[in-house]
Steps between C-alpha positions, in 0.01 A plus 500: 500500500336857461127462699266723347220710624212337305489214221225570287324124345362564136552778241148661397349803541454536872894409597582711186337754673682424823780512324511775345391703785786380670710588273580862599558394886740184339779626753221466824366177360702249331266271299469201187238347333471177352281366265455129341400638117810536262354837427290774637138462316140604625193286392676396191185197435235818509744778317200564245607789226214674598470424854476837744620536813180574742652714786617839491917525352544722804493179713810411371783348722558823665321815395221462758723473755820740353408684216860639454594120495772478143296131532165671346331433175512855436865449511504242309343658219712843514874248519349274185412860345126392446332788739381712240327262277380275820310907544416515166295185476340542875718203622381554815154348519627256191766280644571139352635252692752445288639870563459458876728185490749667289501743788553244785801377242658832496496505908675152442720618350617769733524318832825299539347259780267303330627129356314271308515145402553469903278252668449593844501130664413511879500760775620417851552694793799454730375727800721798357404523141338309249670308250426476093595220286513606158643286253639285753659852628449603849422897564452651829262802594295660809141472353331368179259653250291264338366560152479172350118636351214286461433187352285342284163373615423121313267270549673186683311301239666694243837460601563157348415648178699785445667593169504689200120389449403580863661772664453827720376810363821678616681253241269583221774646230749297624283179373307667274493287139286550212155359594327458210191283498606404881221498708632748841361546792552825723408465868462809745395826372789742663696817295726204357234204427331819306822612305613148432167487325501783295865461371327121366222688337737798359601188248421493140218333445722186347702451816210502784398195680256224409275623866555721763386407887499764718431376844467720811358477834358820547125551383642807265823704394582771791644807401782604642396801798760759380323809668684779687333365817611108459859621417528589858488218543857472409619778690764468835196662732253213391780214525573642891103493580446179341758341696383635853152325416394186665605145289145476398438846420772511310431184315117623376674807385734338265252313331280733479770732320615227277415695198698779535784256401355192374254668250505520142584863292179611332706575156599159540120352512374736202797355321400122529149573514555662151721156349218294655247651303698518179632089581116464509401541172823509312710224625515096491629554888248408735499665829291341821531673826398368795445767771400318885744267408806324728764228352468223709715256386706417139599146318700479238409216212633495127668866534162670612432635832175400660390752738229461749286824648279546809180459268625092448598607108798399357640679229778423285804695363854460354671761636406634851595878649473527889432857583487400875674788631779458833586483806735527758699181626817495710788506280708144559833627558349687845308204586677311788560839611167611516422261824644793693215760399160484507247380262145489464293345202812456293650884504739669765353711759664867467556794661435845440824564315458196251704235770448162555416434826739269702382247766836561695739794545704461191745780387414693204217473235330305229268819314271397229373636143196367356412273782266765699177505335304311825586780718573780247196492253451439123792753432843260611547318191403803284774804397301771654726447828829371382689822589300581803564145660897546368521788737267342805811224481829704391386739818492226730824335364648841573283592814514845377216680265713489234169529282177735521269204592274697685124558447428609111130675493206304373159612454353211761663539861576162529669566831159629654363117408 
């Protein structure tokens, strides 16, 4: 049976990053990826026409890390023979989603180590190597790279509920059906709750809902902090000081950053703000939102949803839209395992070089994607550091500097700290 150097869990873009950045050093470090989907896809329930991507395209899978990479997107354009009129149009600062994912596609399609339709049952570890059951098929490998991503967050009272009239935001197209003269309710008030939104109001007047209830905790819409100064946030210097911080230092800090990420694009807010006034006086759709507002619990009676809020108001809908965002949770294939490493408040405790760290002396290494955010700041689960944290792990797999992962300049000294 060939043992191989690292078995990467889950296909998006961080192992596709790995991935391909392994690619060139293939003969140094044999690798495969598996992934449960039938087919690579990335946010297909939020793939708006419109929608933008909201980092830079240089923090690709590689480019921040190997700008020579062949993986690039400026590679991609030049080999699909689009370069000239992705120039023309000033792609750069204009890239859809939808282009971004036919990237990650293309990069797909190059790597021979990826499989699909391959669900990775359990990992165990023997006291050698660990073993992966996939499809009832055992594999063998010296360390693991986790990047299952992140999962939905939903309301346990929700749960019992869920269909095609009660979903998650991230399964918005996916369930999407005509809802005219429904009555829908929206909860949260993130990037998606707010493009979710818009795409209902974009409809002809004939085809929009009955009422609209918006519903959001927060006392007003926060725009997203997309300054020079809060992107470094998301820079490899800010992710090593954040780390070296203190638990509860480090725990004010990513609050108090949440924006940076969590915020909503001001071309986004003019763009409802300018439906809402036009549904206002033009429209049979009625639109309530209700701002200092939680969802405390939801019944179900005669196929409306009856939602309770924090204020002891109950409002009703037919269709209900849970923009409640995500988190991280252990995936269940690593779960038995997981009694060998540490964990505190429901995530892994990791090292410096994105490890899980074991209670005993056990040979070789469990690294993580996407799991990091308690000790590495508002930037883990975002693209910014993709390629940087690819490198941090392909070095250490190698124990060699195979990449350049040393300190990049900022304008804040974040070492002085």
């Amino acid at each position: 049976m060939k043992i191989y150097d690292v078995i990467g869990i889950g296909v998006g873009p961080s192992n596709l990053s790995t991935a391909a950045l392994i690619k060139p050093f293939s003969s140094k470090l044999s690798s495969i990826f598996f992934d449960h989907k039938k087919e690579f896809s990335w946010h297909p329930g939020l793939m708006f026409p419109d929608a933008k991507l909201q980092v830079s395209i240089l923090k690709d899978l590689v480019t921040m890390i190997d700008p020579t990479n062949k993986f690039s997107f400026l590679n991609y354009l030049k080999e699909e023979r689009k370069l000239y009129i992705f120039a023309a149009r000033n792609g750069f600062s204009n890239v859809k989603r939808k282009e971004f994912e036919a990237y990650l596609k293309w990069v797909v399609s190059k790597l021979d180590n990826l499989y699909f339709n391959s669900n990775v049952e359990e990992i165990d570890h023997t006291g050698e190597l660990f073993k992966v059951k996939v499809n009832s098929e055992i594999f063998e490998t010296r360390n693991i790279l986790m990047g299952a991503g992140l999962t939905s967050n939903i309301p346990n009272f929700c749960r019992s509920w869920l269909s095609s009239t009660l979903f998650h935001s991230s399964q918005f197209l996916k369930q999407y059906n005509n809802y005219r003269g429904k009555s829908v309710a929206i909860i949260g008030d993130g990037q998606s709750s707010c493009e979710i939104l818009k795409f209902i109001l974009e409809n002809d007047d004939d085809s929009l809902p009955s009422r609209i209830n918006w519903i959001f905790r927060n006392h007003r819409l926060n725009l997203l902090e997309d300054t020079p100064f809060a992107n470094e946030l998301y820079t490899p210097n800010y992710s090593e000081y954040i780390y070296s911080l203190e638990k509860n230092q480090r725990t004010k800090l990513i609050e108090q950053e949440k924006y940076t990420s969590d915020g909503v694009s001001g071309s986004m807010l003019n763009e409802i703000y300018d439906l809402l006034y036009y549904m206002k006086f033009n429209t049979k759709c009625e639109i309530s939102i209700y701002n200092d507002s939680s969802l405390t619990d939801l019944k179900k009676e005669n196929e409306k949803y009856f939602m309770s809020l924090n204020n002891e108001s109950t409002i009703e809908s037919e269709i209900v839209i849970l923009g409640t965002g995500f988190y991280y949770q252990i995936p269940k294939c690593i779960e038995r395992l997981s009694k060998e490493y540490y964990i505190e408040d429901g995530v892994f405790k990791i090292d410096k070089k994105f490890r899980l760290i074991p209670k005993s002396n056990i040979k070789g290494s469990i690294f993580i994607h996407n799991g990091a955010k308690h000790v590495r700041g508002i930037a883990d689960p975002n693209l910014s550091l993709v390629a940087w944290r690819s490198g941090v792990i392909i070095n250490t797999l190698l124990n060699s500097d195979i990449y350049n992962i040393s300190d990049e300049m900022t304008i804040i000294d974040w070492k002085k700290k």
